[in-house]
C-alpha positions in Angstrom: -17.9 -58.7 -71.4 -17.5 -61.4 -68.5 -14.2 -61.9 -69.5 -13.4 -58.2 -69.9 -14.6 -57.7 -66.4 -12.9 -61.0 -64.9 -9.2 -59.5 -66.7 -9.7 -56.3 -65.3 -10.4 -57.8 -61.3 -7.6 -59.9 -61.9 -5.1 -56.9 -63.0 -6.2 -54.4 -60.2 -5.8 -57.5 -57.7 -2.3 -57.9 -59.4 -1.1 -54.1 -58.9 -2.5 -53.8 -55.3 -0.1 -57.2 -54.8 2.5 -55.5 -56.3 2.4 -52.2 -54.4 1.7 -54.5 -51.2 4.7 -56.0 -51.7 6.9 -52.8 -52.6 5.5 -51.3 -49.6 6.8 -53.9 -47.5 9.9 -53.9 -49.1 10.6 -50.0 -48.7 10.2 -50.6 -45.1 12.6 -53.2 -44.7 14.9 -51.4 -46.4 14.1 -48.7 -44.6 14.3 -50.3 -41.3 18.1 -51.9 -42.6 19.4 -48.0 -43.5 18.1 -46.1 -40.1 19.6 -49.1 -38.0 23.0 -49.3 -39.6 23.5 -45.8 -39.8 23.3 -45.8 -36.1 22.2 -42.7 -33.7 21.8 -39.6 -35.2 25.1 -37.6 -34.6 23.3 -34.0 -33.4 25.5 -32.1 -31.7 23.4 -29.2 -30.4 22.3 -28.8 -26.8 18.9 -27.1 -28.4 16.4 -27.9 -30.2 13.8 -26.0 -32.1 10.7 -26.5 -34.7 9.3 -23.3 -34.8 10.4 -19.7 -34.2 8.0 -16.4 -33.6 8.1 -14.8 -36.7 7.9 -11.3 -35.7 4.5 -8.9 -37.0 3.6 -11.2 -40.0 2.1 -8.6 -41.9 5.1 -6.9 -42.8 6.7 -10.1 -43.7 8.2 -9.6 -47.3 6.8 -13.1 -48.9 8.1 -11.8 -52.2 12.0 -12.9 -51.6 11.1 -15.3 -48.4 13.1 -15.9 -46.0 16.8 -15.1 -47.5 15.5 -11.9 -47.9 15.9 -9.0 -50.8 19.5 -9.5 -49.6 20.1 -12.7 -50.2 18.4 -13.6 -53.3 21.4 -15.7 -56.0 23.1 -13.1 -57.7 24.5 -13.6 -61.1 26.6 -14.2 -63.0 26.4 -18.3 -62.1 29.4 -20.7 -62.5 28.5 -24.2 -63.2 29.8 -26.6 -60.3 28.3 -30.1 -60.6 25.6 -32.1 -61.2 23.5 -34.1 -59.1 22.5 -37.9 -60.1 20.3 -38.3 -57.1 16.6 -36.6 -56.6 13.5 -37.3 -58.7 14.1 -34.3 -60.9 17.4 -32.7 -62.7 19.4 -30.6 -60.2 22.8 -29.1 -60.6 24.9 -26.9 -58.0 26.3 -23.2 -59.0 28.2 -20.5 -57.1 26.9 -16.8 -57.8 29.0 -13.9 -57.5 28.7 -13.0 -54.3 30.5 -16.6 -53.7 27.2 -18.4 -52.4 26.4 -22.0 -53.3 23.7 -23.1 -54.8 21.6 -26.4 -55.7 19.6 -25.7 -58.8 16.3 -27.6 -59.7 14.5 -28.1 -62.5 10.6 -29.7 -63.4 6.9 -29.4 -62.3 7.9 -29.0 -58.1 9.8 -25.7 -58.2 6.8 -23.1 -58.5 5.0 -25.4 -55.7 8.2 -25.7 -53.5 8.6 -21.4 -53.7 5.3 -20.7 -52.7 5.5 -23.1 -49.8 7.9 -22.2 -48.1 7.2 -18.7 -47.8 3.8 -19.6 -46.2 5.8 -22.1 -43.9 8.2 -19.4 -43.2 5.7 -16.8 -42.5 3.8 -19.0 -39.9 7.3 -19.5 -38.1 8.6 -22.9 -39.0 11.9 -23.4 -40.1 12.7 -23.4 -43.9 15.5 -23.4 -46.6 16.4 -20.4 -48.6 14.6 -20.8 -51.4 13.6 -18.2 -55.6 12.5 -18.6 -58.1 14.4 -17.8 -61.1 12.4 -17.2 -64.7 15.0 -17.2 -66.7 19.3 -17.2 -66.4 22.7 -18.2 -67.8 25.2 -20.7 -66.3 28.4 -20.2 -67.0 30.9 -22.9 -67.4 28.7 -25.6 -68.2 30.2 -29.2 -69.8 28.3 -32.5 -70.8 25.2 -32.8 -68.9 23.3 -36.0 -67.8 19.9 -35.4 -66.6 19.9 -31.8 -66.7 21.0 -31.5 -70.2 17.6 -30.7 -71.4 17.5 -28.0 -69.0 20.4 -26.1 -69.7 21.0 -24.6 -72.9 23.4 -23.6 -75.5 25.2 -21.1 -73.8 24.1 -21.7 -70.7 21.0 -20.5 -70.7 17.9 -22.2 -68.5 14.3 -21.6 -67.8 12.0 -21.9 -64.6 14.7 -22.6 -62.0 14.3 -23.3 -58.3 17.3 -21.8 -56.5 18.3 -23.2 -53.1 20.5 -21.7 -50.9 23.5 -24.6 -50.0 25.1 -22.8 -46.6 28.4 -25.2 -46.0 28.3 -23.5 -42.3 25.0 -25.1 -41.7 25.7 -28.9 -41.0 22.8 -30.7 -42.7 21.7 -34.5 -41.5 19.6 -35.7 -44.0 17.7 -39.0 -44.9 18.8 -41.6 -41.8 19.2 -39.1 -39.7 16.5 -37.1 -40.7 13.2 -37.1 -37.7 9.7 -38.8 -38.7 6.2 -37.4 -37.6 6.0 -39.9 -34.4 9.8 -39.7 -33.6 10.9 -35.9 -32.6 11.3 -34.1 -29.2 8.1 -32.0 -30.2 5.5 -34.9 -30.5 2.6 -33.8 -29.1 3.3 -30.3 -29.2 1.1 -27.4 -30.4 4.4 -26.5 -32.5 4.1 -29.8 -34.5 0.6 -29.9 -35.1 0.6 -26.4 -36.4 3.4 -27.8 -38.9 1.3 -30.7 -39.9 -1.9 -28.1 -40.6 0.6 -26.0 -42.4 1.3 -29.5 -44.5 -2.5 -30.0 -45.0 -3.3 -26.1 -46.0 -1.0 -26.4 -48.7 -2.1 -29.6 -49.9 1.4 -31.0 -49.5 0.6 -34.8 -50.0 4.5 -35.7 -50.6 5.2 -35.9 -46.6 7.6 -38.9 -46.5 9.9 -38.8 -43.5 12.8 -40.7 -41.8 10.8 -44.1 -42.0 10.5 -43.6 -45.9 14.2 -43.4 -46.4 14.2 -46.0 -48.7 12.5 -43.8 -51.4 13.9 -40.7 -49.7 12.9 -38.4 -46.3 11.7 -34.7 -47.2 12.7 -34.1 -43.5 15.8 -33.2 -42.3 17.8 -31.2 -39.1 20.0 -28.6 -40.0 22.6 -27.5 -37.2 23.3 -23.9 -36.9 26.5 -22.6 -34.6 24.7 -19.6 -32.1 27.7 -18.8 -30.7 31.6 -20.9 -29.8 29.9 -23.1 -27.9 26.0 -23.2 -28.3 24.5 -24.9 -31.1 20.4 -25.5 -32.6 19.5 -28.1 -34.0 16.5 -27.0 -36.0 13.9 -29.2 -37.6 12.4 -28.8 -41.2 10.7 -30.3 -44.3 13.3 -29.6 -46.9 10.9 -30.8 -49.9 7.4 -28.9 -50.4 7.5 -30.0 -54.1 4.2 -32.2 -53.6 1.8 -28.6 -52.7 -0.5 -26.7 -54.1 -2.4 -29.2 -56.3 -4.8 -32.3 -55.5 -4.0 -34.2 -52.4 -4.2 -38.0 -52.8 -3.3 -41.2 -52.2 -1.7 -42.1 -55.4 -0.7 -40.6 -58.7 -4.1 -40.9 -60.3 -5.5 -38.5 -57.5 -2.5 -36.5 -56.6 -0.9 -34.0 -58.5 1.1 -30.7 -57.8 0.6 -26.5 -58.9 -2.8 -27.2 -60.4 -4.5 -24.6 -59.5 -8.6 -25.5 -60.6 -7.9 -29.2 -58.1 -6.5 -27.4 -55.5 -9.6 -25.0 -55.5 -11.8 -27.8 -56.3 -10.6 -29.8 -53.0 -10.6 -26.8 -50.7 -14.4 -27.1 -49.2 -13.2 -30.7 -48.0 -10.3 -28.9 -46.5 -12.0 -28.9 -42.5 -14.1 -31.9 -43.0 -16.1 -31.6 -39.4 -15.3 -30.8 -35.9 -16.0 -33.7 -33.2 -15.5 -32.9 -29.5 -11.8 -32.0 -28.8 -10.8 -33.2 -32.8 -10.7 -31.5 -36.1 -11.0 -33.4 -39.2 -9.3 -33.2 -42.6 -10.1 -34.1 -46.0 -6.5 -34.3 -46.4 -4.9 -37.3 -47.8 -0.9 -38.1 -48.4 2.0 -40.0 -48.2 1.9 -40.2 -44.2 -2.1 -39.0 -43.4 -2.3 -41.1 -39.9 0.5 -39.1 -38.5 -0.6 -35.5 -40.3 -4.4 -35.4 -40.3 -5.4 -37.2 -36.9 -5.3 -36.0 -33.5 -5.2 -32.1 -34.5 -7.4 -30.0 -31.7 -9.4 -27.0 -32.1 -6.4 -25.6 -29.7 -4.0 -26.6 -32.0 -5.8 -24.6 -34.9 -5.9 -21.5 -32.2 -2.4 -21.2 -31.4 -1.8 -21.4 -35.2 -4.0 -18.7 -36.4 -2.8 -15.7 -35.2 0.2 -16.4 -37.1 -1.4 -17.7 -40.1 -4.6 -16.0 -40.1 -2.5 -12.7 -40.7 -0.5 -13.3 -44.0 -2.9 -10.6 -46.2 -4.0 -11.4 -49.5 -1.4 -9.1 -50.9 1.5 -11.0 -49.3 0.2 -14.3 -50.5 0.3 -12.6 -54.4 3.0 -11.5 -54.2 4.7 -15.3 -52.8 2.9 -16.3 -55.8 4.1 -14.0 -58.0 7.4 -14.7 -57.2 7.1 -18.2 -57.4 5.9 -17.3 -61.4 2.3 -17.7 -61.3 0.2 -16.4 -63.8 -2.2 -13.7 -62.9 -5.4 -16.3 -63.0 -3.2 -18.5 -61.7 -2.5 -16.2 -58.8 -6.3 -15.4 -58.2 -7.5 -18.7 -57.9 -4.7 -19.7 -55.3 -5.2 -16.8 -53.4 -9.1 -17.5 -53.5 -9.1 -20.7 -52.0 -6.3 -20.4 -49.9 -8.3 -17.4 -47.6 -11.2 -20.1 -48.2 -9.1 -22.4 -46.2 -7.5 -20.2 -43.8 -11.4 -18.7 -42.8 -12.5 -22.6 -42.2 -9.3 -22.9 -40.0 -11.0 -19.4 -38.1 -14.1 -21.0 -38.0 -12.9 -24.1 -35.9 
């Protein structure tokens, strides 16, 4: 038994070494990436985080931000695959000549339902469906996504993202961290990072984390000839709606039961002029401290006005089941009344 116990303190001193150490090395690498790839090359005179979204309550969180309009239309034709990401993804062009990046695994029902409630609260966010079932056409020898696309073209439980060549997209080193942005500070920021914590997103790696990838990124759009906004976003949401956590043991994504389980530690306590999370993630220094009671106000009457009904039907489009759908909704008005409360 003493040398059980003296194996086991030596192996979970080994791992924390070893993660020690690949933390440190990330950074470096990190570091070496952002520095050689020099000053980010934004060429808008504007900048913007957040928009007014208009009377939320007759926001359609069904289709999201593309809209009825602008959901992918088949039929699909097969363009390439992509060997990067942590899950198979391939790009398609639908009929109405829009590109596509198509993703597969456990992220794309989170990643749905997240951005609509980002959108709906006014930050910016990619065009983004949830497709059930489909065909591709076109399709040759696969890598990764082979076991996602069948015979004939046929796939399952797709995340369709809308891939707009007019918007110029700087990614990765040139994407903005939480401390490094022209809105630090700002009640525009802070109601992002609440937005983060709401939704459990503990996958909130930014510019610093390049070396295992940024989910932040500033896309360009052209206003007119000669104005241009350089809007700021989290392009990945695939780390929501499940357990927040440090690590892979505690973390997990679209689990429905831990997300609901975790919810009463979502407002841990109000001190003075700060509000304090349970939330815990990739980056939880720079999301859950320093958020204000006034922060949570200037939020709410944008976020405290998504109904029920819209947040089913977000859900439902992002194929939740109808427990499934109940127990989100449930302890996502749990959280959005402790927000009130503050």
């Amino acid at each position: 038994m003493r040398n059980f116990l003296l194996y086991t303190l030596i192996a979970a001193a080994g791992t924390a070494v070893v993660i020690a150490c690949l933390h440190i090395l990330w950074r470096a690498v990190g570091v070496y990436l952002i520095n050689r790839a020099g000053p980010r090359p934004i060429r808008a005179g504007r900048h913007a985080i957040w928009r007014d979204p208009g009377i939320v309550e007759q926001l359609d969180l069904r289709d999201g931000p593309g809209g009825r309009n602008g959901a992918p239309a088949p039929p699909f034709r097969f363009l390439e695959e992509h060997a990067s990401g942590s899950q198979p993804c391939v790009s398609v062009i639908d009929c109405a000549g829009r590109r596509w990046r198509v993703k597969w695994g456990p992220e794309v029902r989170s990643e749905n339902i997240a951005v609509r409630v980002a959108w709906a609260c006014g930050f910016f966010s990619e065009v983004t469906y949830f497709l059930a079932r489909g065909t591709i056409d076109g399709v040759p020898q696969l890598q990764r996504a082979r076991q996602r696309i069948g015979e004939g073209g046929v796939f399952t439980e797709a995340r369709f993202e809308l891939d707009d060549p007019d918007v110029r997209k700087l990614f990765e080193e040139h994407s903005w961290a939480w401390d490094d942005n022209p809105f630090v500070g700002t009640r525009q920021l802070n109601g992002l990072k609440i937005v983060v914590m709401l939704l459990s997103n503990w996958d909130s790696k930014d510019r610093r984390d390049v070396a295992r990838g940024s989910n932040t990124a500033i896309f360009e759009y052209r206003l007119s000839r000669w104005r241009r906004e350089a809007r700021y976003l989290i392009t990945d949401w695939g780390g929501s709606m499940g357990r927040w956590g440090s690590n892979i043991v505690t973390r997990d994504r679209w689990d429905p039961d831990g997300f609901e389980a975790q919810t009463p530690e979502f407002v841990a306590r109000v001190e003075g002029d700060i509000v304090y999370f349970g939330y815990v993630g990739q980056r939880t220094a720079d999301v859950a401290h320093n958020i204000s009671p006034a922060d949570v106000r200037w939020l709410m009457p944008y976020l405290g006005r998504i109904t029920d009904g819209q947040l089913r039907e977000a859900l439902d489009a992002s194929g939740a089941t109808d427990d499934e759908a109940d127990t989100f909704t449930r302890a996502l008005r749990n959280r959005i009344t402790q927000l009130g409360r503050v």
